[in-house]
Backbone as numpy.savetxt, mean C-alpha at the origin, in Angstrom:
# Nx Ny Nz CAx CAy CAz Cx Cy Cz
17.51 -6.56 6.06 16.09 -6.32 6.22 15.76 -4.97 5.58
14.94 -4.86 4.76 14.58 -3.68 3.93 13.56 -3.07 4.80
13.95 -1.70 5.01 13.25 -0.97 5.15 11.73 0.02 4.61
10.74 0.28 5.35 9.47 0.25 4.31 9.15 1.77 4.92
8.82 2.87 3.99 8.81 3.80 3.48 6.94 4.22 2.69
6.31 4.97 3.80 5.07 5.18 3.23 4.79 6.65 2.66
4.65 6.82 1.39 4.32 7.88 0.81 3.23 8.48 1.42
3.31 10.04 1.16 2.49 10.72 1.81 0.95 10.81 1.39
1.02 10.53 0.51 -0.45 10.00 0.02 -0.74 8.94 0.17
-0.05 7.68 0.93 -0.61 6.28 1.67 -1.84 7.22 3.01
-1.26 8.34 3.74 -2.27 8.08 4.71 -3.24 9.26 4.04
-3.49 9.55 2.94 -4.86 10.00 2.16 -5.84 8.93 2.27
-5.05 7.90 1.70 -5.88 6.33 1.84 -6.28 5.97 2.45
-5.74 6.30 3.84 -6.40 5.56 5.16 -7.00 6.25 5.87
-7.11 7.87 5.53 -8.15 8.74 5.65 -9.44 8.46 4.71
-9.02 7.92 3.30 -10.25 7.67 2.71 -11.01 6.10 3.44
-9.72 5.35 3.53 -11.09 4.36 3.86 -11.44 4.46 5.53
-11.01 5.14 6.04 -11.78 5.35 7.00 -13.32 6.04 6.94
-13.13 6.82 6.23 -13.99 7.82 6.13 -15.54 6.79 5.87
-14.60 6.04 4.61 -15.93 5.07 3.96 -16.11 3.85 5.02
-15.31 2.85 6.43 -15.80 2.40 7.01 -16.73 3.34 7.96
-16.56 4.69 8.53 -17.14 5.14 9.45 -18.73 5.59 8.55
-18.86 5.61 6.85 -20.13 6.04 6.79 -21.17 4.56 6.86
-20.62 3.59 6.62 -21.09 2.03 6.90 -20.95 1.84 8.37
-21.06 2.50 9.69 -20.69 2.32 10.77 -19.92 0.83 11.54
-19.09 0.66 10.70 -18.42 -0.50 10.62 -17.44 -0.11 12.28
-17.81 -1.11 13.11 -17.16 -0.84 14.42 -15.94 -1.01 14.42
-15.70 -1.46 13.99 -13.39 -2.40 13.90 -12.54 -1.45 12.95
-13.18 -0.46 12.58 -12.52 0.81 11.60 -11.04 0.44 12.00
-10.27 1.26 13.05 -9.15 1.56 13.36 -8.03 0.51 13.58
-8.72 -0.78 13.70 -8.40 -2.40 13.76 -8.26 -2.64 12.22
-8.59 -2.08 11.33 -8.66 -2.52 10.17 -7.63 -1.68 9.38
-7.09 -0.69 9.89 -5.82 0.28 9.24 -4.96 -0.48 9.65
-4.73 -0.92 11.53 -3.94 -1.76 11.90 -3.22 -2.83 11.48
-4.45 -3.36 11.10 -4.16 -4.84 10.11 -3.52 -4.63 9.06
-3.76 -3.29 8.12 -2.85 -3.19 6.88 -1.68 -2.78 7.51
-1.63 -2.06 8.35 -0.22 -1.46 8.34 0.97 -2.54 9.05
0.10 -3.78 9.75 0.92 -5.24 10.38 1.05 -5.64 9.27
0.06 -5.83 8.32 0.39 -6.87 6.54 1.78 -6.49 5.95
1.87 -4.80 6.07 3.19 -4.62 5.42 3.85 -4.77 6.04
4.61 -5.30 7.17 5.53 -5.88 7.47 6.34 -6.78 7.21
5.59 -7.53 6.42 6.22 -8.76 5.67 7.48 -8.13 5.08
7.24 -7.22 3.93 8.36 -6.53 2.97 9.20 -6.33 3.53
9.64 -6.35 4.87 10.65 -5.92 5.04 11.80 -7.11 5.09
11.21 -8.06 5.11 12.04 -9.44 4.87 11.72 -10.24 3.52
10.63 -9.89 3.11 10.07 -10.22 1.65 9.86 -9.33 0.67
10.34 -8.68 -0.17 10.12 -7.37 -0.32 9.12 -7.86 -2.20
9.57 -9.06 -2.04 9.13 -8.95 -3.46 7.89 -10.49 -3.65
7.26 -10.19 -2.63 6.42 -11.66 -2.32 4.83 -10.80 -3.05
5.19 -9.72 -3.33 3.59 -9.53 -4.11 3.98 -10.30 -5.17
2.31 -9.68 -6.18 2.26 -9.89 -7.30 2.92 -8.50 -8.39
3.51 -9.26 -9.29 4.09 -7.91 -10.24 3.14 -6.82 -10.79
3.21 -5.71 -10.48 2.30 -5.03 -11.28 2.94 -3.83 -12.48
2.54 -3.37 -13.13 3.05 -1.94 -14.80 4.40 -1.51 -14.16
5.20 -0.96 -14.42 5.80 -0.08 -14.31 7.05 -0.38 -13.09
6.99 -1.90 -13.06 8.05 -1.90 -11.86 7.74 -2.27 -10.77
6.24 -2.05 -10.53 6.07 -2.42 -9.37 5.31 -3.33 -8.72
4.69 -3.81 -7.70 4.35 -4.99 -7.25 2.69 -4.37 -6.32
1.93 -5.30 -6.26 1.15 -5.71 -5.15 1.13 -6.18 -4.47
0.88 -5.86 -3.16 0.63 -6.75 -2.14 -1.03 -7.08 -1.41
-1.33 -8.16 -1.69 -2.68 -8.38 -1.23 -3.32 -8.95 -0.11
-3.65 -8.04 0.90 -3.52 -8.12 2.34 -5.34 -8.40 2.80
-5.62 -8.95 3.39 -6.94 -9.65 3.73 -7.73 -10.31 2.49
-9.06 -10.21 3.05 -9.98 -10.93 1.98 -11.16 -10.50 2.43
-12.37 -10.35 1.13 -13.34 -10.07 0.74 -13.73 -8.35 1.07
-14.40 -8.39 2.29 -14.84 -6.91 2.26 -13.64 -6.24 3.24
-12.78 -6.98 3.53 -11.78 -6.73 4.46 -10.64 -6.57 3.51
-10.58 -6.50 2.32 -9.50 -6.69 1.88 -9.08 -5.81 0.84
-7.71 -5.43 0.93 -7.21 -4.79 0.42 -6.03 -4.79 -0.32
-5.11 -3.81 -1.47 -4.21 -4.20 -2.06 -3.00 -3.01 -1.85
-2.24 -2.96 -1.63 -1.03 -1.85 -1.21 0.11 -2.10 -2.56
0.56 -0.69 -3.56 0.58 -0.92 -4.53 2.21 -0.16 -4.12
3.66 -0.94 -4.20 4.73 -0.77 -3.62 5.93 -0.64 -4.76
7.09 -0.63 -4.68 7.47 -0.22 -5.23 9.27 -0.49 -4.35
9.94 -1.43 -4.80 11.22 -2.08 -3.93 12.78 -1.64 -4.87
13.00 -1.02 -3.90 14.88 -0.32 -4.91 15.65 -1.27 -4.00
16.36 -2.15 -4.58 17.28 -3.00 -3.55 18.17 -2.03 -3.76
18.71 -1.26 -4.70 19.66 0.01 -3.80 19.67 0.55 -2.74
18.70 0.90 -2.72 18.69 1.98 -0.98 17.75 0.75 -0.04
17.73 -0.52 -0.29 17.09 -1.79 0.69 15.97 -0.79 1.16
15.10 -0.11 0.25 13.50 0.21 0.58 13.11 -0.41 -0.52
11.55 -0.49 0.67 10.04 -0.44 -0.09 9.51 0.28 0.10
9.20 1.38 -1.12 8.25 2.45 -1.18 6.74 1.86 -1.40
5.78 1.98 0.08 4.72 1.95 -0.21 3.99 2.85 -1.25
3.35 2.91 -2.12 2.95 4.42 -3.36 1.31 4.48 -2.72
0.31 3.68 -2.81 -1.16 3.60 -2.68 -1.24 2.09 -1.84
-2.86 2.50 -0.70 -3.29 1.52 -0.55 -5.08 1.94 -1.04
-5.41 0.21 -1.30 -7.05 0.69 -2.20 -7.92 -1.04 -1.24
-9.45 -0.57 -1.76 -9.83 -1.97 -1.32 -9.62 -2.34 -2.44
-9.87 -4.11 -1.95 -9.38 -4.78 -3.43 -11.31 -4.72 -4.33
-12.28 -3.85 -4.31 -12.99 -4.21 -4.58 -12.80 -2.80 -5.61
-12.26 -2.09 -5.60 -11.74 -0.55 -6.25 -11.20 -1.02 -7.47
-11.81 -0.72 -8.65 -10.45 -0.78 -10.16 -9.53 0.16 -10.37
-8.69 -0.25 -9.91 -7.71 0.80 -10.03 -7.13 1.80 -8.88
-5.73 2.09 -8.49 -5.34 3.35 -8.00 -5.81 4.65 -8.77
-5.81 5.71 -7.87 -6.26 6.79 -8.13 -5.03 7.80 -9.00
-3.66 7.36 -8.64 -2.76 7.83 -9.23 -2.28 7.11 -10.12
-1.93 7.71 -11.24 -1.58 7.46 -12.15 0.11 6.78 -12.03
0.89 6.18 -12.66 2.19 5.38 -12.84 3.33 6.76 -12.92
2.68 7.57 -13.70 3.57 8.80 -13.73 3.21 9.77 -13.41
2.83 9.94 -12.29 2.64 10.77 -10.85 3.82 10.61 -10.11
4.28 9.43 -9.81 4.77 8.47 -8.85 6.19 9.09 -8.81
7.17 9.63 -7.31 8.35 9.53 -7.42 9.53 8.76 -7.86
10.14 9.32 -9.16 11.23 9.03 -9.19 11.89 8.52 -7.98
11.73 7.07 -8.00 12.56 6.17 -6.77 14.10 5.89 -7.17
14.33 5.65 -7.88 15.30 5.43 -8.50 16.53 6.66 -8.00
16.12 8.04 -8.78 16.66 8.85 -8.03 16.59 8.84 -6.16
16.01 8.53 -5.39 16.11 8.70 -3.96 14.67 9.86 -3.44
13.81 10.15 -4.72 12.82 10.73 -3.82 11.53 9.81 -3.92
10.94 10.67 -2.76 10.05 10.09 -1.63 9.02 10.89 -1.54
């Protein structure tokens, strides 16, 4: 069972979309981090059930429509992790970080 590993800029993300459910006074805010952070659970027995994305790494696409979001990961069957890197809504083009920002996983950092 692979272990799952959230970069420290995953909870920037969930400071940002909080921020943006609480200015829509969206009541289920904290139910809705919940839900992503139950979605990634899968990886730890599926590690490679996203979709492929640049550079190695994968998506995972967790709810639907205004609920939904994409967690952009990153799986070393060497060290049996999944490095979570970004989570975004899926209505966002694009992560905010760039591919080569991203830790050298390979080497072991985090």
């Amino acid at each position: 069972m692979a272990r799952i590993a959230l970069a420290p800029e995953v909870l920037d993300d969930f400071d940002r979309i909080l921020a943006h459910l609480a200015a829509y006074a969206v009541p289920d805010a904290p139910a809705r981090i919940m839900a992503i952070v139950q979605a990634l659970d899968i990886l730890q027995t599926s590690p490679l059930i996203g979709r492929p994305a640049q550079g190695g790494m994968w998506e995972l696409i967790i709810g639907r429509g205004a609920r939904g979001y994409v967690a952009l990961y990153r799986f070393v069957p060497g060290l049996d992790t999944v490095f979570v890197l970004a989570i975004r809504s899926r209505r966002k083009a694009g992560f905010k970080r760039q591919p080569g920002q991203l830790p050298d996983l390979e080497a072991g950092e985090a």
